[in-house]
C-alpha positions in Angstrom: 3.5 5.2 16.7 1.7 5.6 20.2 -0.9 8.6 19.9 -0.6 11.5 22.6 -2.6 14.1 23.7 -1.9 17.3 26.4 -1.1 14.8 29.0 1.4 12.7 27.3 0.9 9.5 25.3 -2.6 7.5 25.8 -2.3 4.2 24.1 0.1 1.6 22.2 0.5 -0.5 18.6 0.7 -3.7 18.8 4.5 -3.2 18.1 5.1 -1.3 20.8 4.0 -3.6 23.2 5.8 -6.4 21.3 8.8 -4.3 22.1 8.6 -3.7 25.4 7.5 -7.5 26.1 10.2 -8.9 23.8 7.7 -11.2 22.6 6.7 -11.1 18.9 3.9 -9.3 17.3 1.6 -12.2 17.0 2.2 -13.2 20.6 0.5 -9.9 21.4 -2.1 -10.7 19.1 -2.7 -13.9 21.3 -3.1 -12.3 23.8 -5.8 -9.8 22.8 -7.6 -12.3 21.3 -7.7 -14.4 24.3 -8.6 -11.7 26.4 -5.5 -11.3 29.0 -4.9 -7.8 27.0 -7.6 -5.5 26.3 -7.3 -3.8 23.0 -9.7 -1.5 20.6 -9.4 -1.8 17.0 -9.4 1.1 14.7 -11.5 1.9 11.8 -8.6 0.6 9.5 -8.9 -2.6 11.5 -5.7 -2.3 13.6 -5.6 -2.9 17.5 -4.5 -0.4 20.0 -3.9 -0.5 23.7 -4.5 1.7 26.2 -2.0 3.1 28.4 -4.0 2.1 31.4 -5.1 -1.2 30.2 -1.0 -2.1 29.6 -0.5 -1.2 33.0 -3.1 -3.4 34.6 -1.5 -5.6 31.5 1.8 -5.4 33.2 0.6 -5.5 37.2 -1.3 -8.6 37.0 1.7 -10.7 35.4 4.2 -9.1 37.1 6.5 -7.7 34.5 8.1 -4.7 35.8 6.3 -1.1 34.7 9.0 1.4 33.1 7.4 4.8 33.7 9.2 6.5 30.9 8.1 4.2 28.4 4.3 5.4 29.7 5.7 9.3 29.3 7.2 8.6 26.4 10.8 10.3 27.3 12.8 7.4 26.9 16.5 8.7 25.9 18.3 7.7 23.0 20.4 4.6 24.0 23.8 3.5 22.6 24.7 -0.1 20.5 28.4 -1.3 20.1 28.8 -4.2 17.9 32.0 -5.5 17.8 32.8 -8.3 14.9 35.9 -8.3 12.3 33.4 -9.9 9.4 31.7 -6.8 7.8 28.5 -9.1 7.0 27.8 -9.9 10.2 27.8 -6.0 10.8 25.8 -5.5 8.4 22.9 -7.9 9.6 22.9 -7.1 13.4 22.7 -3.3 12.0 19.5 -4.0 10.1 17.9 -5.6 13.1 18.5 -2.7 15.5 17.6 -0.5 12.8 13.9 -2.4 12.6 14.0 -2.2 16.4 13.0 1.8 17.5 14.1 5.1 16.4 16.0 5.9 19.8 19.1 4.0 18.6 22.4 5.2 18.4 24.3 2.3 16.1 28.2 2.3 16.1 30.0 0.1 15.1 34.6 -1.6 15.6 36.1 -4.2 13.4 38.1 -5.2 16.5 38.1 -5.6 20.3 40.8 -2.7 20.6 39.1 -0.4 18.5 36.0 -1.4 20.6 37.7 -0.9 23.8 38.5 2.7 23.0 34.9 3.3 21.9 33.5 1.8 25.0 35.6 3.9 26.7 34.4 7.3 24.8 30.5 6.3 24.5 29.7 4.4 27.0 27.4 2.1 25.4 24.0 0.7 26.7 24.6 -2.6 25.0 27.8 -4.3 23.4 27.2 -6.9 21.1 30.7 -8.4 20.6 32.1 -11.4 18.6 34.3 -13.6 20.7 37.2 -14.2 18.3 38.9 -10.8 17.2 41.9 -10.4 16.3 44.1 -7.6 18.6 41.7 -7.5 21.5 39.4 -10.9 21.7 35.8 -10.7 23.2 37.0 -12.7 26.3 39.3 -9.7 27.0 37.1 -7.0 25.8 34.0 -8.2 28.0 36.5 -8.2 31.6 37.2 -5.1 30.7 33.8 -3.9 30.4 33.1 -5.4 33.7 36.2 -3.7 35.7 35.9 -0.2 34.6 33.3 1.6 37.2 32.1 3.8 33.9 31.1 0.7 31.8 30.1 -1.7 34.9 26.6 -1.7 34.1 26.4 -1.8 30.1 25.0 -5.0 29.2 27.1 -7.7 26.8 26.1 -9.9 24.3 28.1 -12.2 23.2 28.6 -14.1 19.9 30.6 -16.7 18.6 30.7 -19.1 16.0 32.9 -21.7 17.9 31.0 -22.6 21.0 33.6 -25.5 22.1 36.3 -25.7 24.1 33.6 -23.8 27.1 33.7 -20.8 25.0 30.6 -19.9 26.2 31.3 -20.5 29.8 34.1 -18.2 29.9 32.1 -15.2 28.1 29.9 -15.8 31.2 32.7 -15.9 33.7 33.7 -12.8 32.2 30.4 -11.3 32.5 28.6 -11.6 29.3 25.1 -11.0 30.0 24.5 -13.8 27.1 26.0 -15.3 24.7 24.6 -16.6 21.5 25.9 -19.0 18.8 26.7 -18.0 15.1 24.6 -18.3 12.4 22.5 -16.1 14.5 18.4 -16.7 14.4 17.1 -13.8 13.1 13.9 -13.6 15.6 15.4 -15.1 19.0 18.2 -12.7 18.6 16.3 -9.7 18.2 14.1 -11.0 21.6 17.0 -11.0 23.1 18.4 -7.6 21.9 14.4 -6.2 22.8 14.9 -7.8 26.3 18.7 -6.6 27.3 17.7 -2.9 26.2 14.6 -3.2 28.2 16.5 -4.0 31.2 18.7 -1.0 30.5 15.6 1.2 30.6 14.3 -0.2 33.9 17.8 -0.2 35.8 18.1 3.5 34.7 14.4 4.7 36.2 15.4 2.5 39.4 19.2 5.2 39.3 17.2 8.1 38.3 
């Protein structure tokens, strides 16, 4: 956890800013030790970062800065996933849960029952499977996109038949990307890291 004081929070873990980078905790570590982020270590041997050492962090290779992540009033955001196999469920659930405490994790077994949850919640993110039976992902994900309410929640798709351009049609429909089945455990939680980040900035830029 990021330490505060009066004034709001003053500097970051390591995992912290592996989060908001969507880059993995030893990539941080590179770049500490190679000097392109300046970092203290504790007694107990850990690094932290300042909050105004992550800014000049941020500024001089031009990722965006999400103020709210520096005041540390980030609302709780909002995860769909969408598949019919209860494993797969199971496993995406366990990587948001490792992700951050400001996740709200719910979950359909089928694209209608998703569609009426997308319509009542309003998700950040939907991570869908693209063959469902009642309502498939194809379907699902256009309707995402035409509903003014859901327009902007992102969609990742996943599939584990990428032929017959599968995966060109998610993006037709709007996916924001689409993975293939069995998932990799680290690139899809990047991914996850990086789509949720972008909900964060596009809501400070409408705020």
């Amino acid at each position: 956890m990021a330490n505060e004081n009066e004034n709001g929070r003053r500097f970051f873990t390591t995992s912290e800013v592996a989060r908001y980078c969507a880059v993995t905790n030893d990539g941080v570590l590179k770049w500490i030790k190679s000097g392109k982020l300046r970092a203290f270590s504790t007694p107990g041997g850990h690094y932290r970062v300042t909050a105004e050492d992550f800014r000049i962090f941020l500024q001089e290779y031009d990722i965006p800065v999400d103020e709210s992540f520096f005041r540390g009033d980030q609302r709780e955001r909002t995860v769909l996933v969408v598949d019919d196999e209860q494993d797969i469920r199971d496993f995406i659930r366990r990587v948001l849960n490792e992700l951050t405490a400001d996740l709200k994790v719910e979950e359909a077994s089928d694209g209608y029952e998703a569609g009426i949850k997308v319509g009542s919640l309003h998700p950040d993110l939907v991570i869908l499977d693209v063959m469902m039976p009642r309502v498939d992902g194809l379907s699902l994900c256009r309707s995402i996109r035409e509903n003014p309410d859901t327009r902007g929640t992102k969609v990742l798709a996943i599939t584990g038949f990428p032929e017959h351009d599968v995966i060109k049609r998610m993006y037709d429909a709007g996916a924001d990307l689409c993975l293939i089945k069995p998932l990799q455990f680290e690139h899809f939680r990047l991914e996850v890291i990086r789509l949720l980040n972008e909900v964060n900035r596009s809501s400070a830029t409408t705020a």
